[in-house]
C-alpha positions, 0 to 999 in steps of 0.5 A, spaced: 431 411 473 427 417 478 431 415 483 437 416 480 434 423 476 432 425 483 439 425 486 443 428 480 438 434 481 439 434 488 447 434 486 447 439 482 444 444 487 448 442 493 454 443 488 451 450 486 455 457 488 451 461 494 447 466 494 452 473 492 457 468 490 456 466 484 460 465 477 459 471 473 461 473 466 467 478 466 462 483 463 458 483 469 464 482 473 466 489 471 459 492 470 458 491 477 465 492 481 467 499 476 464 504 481 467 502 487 474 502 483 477 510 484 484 513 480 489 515 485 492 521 482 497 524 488 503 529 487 509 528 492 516 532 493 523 529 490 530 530 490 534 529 484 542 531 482 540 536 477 535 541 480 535 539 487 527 539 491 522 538 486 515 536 485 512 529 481 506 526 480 503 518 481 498 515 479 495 508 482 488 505 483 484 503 489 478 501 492 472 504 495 469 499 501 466 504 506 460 509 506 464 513 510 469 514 505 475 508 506 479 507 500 485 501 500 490 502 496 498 500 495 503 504 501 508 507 495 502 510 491 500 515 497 505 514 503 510 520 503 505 524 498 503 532 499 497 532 495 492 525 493 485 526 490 481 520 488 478 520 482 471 516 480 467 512 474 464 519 471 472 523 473 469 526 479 474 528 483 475 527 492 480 529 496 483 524 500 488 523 506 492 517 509 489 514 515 493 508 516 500 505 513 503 498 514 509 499 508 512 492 510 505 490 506 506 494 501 498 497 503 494 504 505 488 506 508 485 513 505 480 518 507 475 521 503 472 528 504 466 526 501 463 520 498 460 521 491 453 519 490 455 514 484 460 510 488 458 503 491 462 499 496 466 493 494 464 487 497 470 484 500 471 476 499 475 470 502 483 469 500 483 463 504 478 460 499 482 463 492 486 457 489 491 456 484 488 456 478 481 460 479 480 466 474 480 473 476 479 480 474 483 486 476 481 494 474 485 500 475 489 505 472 495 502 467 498 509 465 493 512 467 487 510 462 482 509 468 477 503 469 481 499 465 480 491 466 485 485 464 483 479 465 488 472 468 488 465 473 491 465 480 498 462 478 501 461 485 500 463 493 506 465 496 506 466 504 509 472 507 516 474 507 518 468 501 516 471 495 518 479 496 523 480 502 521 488 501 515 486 503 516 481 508 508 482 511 504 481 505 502 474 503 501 474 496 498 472 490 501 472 483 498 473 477 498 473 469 492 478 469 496 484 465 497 489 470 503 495 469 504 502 472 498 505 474 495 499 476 498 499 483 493 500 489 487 497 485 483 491 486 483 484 485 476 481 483 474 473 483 469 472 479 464 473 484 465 480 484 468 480 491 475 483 492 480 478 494 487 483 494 490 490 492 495 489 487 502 491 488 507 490 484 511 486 477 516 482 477 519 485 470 526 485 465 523 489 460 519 494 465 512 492 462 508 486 464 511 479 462 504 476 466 509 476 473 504 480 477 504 480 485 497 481 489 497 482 495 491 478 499 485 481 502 486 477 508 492 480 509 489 488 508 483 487 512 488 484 518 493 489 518 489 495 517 482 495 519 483 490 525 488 492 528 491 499 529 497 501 523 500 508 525 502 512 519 507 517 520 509 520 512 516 519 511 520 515 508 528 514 507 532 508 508 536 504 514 543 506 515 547 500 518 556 498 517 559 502 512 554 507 510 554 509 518 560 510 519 560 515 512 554 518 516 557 518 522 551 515 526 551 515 534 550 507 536 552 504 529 545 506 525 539 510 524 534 511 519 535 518 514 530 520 512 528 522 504 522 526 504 516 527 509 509 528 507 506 535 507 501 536 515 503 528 516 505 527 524 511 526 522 512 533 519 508 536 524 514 533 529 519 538 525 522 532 522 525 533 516 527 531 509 533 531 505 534 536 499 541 534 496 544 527 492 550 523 493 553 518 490 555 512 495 557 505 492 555 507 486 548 509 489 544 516 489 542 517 496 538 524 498 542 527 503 542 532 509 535 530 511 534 528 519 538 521 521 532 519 526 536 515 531 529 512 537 523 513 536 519 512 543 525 510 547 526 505 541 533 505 537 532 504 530 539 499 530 535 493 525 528 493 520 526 488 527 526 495 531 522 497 526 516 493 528 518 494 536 517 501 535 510 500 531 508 496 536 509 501 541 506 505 537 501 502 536 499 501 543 499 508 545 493 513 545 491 518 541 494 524 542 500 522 546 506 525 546 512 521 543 519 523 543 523 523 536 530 523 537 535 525 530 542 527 528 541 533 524 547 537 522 551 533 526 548 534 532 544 530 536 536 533 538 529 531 540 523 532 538 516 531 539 510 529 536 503 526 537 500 519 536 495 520 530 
């Protein structure tokens, strides 16, 4: 009998969580993550048919996790904004800039000009250890109502480029957690109270949540932005292949037109420049009369593989470096020059 008791205690302790990873409440989860979660409140230019340039607003999430003021967060909340304040527990408000970029994933990396006193640092987790059916914890800003917690399990795991062609860098996790518009860029806690990825996107017919969330890992956000380098240019657009590159009358067959460029990003600081007009092509509105870039850093931008190449070279080159930019722009072939940030 006193052996046996002996065991099962020795069991129990061998079965119990380590220290800083134990199961917690979803009262102390949220007690303790809140103040490392921020409102993302960013303004960005647009171009639509009846007003031509115009100014919008976007609100996401994000979550803290340096001292020195590093902010994770979903790529399309911030990538081509002209402004992005960060908002903490409390609504004390920071300026921010983007430092790092990986859209493929969907992921951005902010910088805070100051770090408020009342902030805490999350704590990163393990995604390679989250299982189908694990309880999670997500909070962020859904329409804008800040520090907002839903709760939900882990329904799938899906490897990069399977799930959502978009995004083919992202691993993901999918999620019944509720999670709409606003929430995007915020964390994903276990409940541990470690971050285990950066929400994403829905999956929706009705245009609210319909438990399809998709997460991305943070394995995959700690690869893709903080160890290894991830240029961030501040444009956006779209490729131009086949027919549409003959309506444009692109040189080489493609090119990349671009949409919008961010306010002091390098890409803006290269002189390339957006769109100010929209058309009807396909039954598609497409912006217009921005620059087609053609290569960048002696790499034509044909495919979405080019892309990769050319971020790659990027990627590899010092800062401050000079890289030329060739673009058609009024239907004439230029070059421009930039920097490596």
């Amino acid at each position: 009998m006193k052996t046996s008791l002996v065991v099962s205690l020795i069991g129990a302790l061998l079965a119990w969580p380590p220290p800083g990873a134990r199961a917690q409440d979803v009262e102390q989860v949220f007690r303790q993550v809140s103040p490392s979660v921020v409102v993302i409140r960013a303004k960005g230019r647009e171009v639509t048919a009846a007003r031509g340039i115009g100014t919008f607003s976007e609100t996401g999430s994000g979550v803290l996790i340096s001292m020195d003021g590093k902010i994770m967060t979903a790529a399309h909340v911030v990538h081509a904004m002209d402004e992005i304040n960060v908002e903490f527990v409390g609504g004390e408000r920071v300026p921010a800039r983007v430092v790092a970029s990986e859209p493929g994933a969907d992921l951005s990396l902010l910088q805070l000009d100051r770090v408020p006193a009342t902030a805490r640092v999350a704590k990163f987790g393990n995604s390679d250890n989250v299982r189908v059916g694990n309880q999670v914890v997500v909070v962020g800003a859904p329409y804008g109502l800040s520090h907002s917690l839903s709760v939900g399990w882990i329904s799938a795991k899906w490897p990069p480029n399977t799930v959502y062609r978009a995004f083919p860098l992202a691993e993901f996790f999918q999620t019944n957690a509720t999670i709409n518009t606003g929430n995007s860029g915020g964390p994903m806690f276990s409940m541990a109270g470690e971050v285990i990825g950066i929400v994403s996107h829905i999956i929706s017919k009705s245009g609210g949540s319909e438990g399809l969330g998709f997460v991305v890992t943070i394995n995959t956000a700690r690869q893709l932005l903080l160890e290894k380098k991830s240029v961030w240019a501040g444009l956006e657009g779209i490729l131009l292949t086949g027919e549409l590159a003959e309506i444009f009358n692109v040189p080489g067959g493609a090119g990349y037109l671009v949409k919008s460029v961010a306010k002091g990003s390098p890409a803006w600081d290269a002189g390339v420049q957006g769109g100010d007009r929209t058309a009807t092509i396909g039954g598609e509105e497409i912006v217009v009369r921005g620059d087609i870039i053609l290569a960048v850093a002696g790499i034509p931008l044909r495919t979405m593989e080019d892309f990769a190449k050319m971020r790659e070279r990027i990627n590899a080159m010092s800062t401050g470096q000079p890289v030329k930019v060739s673009v058609l722009r009024a239907g004439r072939v230029i070059e421009l020059t930039g920097k490596v940030p």
